[in-house]
N, C-alpha and C positions, 0 to 999 in steps of 0.2 A: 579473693582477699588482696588482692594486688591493685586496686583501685584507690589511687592514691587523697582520694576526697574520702575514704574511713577510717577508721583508726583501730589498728593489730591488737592494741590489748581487750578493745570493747570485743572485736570478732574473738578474742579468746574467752571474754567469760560468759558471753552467750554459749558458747563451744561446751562449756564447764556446767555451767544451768543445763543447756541440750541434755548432756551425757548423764548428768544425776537423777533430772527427771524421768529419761529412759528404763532407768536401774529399778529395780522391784526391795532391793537390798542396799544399805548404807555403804557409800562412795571413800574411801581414803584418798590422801592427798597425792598419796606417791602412784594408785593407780588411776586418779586423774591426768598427771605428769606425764604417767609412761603413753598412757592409751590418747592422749590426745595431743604426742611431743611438743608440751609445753614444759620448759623449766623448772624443776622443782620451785624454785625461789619466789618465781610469777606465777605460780601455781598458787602457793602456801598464800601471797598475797592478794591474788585474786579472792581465791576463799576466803580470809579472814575481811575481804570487803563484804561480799553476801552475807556473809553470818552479822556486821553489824546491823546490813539495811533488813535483814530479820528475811533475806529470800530463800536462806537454806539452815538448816539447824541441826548440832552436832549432835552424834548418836553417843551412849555409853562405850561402845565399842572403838570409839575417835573416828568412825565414817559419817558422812553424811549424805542429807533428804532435802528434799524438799521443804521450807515451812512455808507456814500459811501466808507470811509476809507478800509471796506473790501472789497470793490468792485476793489477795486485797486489790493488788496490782487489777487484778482481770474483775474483780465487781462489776463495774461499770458496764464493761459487755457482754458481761452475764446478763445484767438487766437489758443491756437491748436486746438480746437472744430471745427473753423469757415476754418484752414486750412483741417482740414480730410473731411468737408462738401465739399470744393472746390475740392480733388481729389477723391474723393469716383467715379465718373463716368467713368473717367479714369483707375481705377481701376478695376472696372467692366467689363469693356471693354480688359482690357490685359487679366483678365482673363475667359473670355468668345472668345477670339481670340484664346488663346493657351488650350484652358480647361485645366486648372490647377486651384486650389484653389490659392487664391492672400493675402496677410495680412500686416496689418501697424506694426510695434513692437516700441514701444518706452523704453528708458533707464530708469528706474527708481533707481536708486543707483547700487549695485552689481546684479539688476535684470532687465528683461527686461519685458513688456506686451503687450498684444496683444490690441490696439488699434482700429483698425476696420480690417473686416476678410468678402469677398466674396467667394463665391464657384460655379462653373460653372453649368451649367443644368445637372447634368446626378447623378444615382445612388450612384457610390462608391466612389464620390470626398473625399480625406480627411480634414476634419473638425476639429474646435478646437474655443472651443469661446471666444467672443472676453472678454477680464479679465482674459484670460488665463496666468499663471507669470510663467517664468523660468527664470534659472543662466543666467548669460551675458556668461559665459563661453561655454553654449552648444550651438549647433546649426550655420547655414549659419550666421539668424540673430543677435546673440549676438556681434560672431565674427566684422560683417561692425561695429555695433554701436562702438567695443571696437578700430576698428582703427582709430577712432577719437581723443583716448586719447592718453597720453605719454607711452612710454614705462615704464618706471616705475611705476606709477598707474596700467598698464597691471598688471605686476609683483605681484603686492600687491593683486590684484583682484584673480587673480589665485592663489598666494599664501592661500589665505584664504576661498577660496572655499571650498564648501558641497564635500564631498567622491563621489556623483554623479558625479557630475563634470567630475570623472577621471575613472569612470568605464570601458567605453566604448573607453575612448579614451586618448592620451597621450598631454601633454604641446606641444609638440612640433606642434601636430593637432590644437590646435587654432593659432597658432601661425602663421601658414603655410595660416589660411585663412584670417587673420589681415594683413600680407604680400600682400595676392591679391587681398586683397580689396583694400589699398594702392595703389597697382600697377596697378589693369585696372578698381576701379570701383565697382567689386563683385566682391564677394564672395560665394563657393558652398559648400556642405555638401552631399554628396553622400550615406546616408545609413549608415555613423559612427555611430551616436548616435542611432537608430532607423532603422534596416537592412531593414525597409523596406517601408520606408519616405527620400524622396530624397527635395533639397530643393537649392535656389539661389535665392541671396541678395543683394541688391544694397540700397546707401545713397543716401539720399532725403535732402534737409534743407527744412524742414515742415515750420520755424519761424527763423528771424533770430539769434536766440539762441538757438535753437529744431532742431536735425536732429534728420531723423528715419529711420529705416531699412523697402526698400520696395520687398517684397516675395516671390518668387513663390514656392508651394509646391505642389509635385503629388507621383504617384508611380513610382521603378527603371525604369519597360518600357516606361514610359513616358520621358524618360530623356534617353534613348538607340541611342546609334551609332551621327549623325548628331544631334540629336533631340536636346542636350545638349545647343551648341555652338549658335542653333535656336534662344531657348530659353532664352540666357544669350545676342542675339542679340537684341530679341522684346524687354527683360527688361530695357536694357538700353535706346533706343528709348523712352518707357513710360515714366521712369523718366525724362528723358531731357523736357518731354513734361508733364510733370506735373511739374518742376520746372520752366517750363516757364508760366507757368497757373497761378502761387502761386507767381511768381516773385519776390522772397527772394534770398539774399545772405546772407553769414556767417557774423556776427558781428564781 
């Protein structure tokens, strides 16, 4: 809490939400105060903030809960929960067809993360777990999720990207796969960032506010001669059939 870029009263009523959602029984103010040595005063006011925005609601006994007011808060990733539950089989299934590892990637600001992550039966499938976070700028998947946005937003993204970002490869490489995702659907990455991790990406709308990039990733032989065009065929197929499964359009 000593890091001078956050601010002590926010870390206090997260502190305050923490400790009440913990409680199985309703929370008073004076043993919020004691048990979490915050000031009666900043106490009473931090509470009487929650209770307006409806995050916690007072009992008969003057302690308090939980209310559903945050419950509202977390909708949104209930539904993508309940959408990753609904294609996880589908999932499974591409890649147990093509033995390729398969992975969901979702946007999180300038990054992206691995959402849910299958890998086929055999020994040297490539792996990566799921919470895995990288730049939107690397890789098949960053690329789909960034042809979602404007071209300007691109701009700024890449403009301020990590020195990683550009190691391995030039602007004009993501640029080239935000183009073909646009234009058929996916988008591929053949070995730029990782000579020896090949990978192809296609757009999902997971919710209809939520797309994600859906994945296939193996080694270059697994992607040699026809194998490629195969492969960038079955993906598409899945996704058409897992967004007929989830049955979402774009808002």
């Amino acid at each position: 809490m000593s890091n001078p870029q956050t601010i002590p009263s926010v870390h206090k009523a997260i502190a305050v939400m923490r400790f009440i959602a913990d409680r199985t029984t309703p929370v008073s103010v004076k043993e919020l105060a004691y048990s979490l040595n915050i000031p009666q005063v900043s106490c009473y006011r931090i509470v009487r903030t929650l209770l307006e925005h409806n995050w916690i609601q007072e009992e008969a006994s003057g302690g308090f809960r939980v209310a559903f007011g945050l419950a509202h808060l977390a909708r949104s990733y209930s539904e993508i929960e309940h959408a990753l539950h609904t294609i996880e089989t589908p999932l499974r299934q591409l890649s147990s067809q093509l033995s390729l590892s398969a992975k969901i990637t979702l946007r999180e600001g300038h990054y992206v993360t691995t959402a849910l992550r299958v890998e086929p039966s055999r020994p040297n499938a490539i792996t990566s777990p799921v919470g895995y976070r990288f730049h939107i700028g690397i890789g098949s998947a960053g690329s789909a999720l960034l042809s979602t946005l404007g071209d300007e937003e691109i701009r700024r993204i890449i403009a301020t990207a990590p020195a990683e970002v550009r190691e391995r490869q030039r602007e004009t490489d993501i640029w080239q796969r935000v183009q073909e995702c646009r234009q058929s659907g996916i988008c591929k990455e053949m070995g730029l960032q990782h000579p020896f991790i090949c990978a192809i990406s296609g757009l999902l709308r997971l919710t209809p506010s939520v797309a994600c990039a859906v994945t296939l990733v193996g080694w270059p032989e697994e992607f040699a001669g026809k194998r490629t065009a195969q492969v960038a065929k079955e993906l598409r197929h899945s996704i058409d059939a897992m967004q007929q499964l989830l049955g979402t359009v774009a808002e």
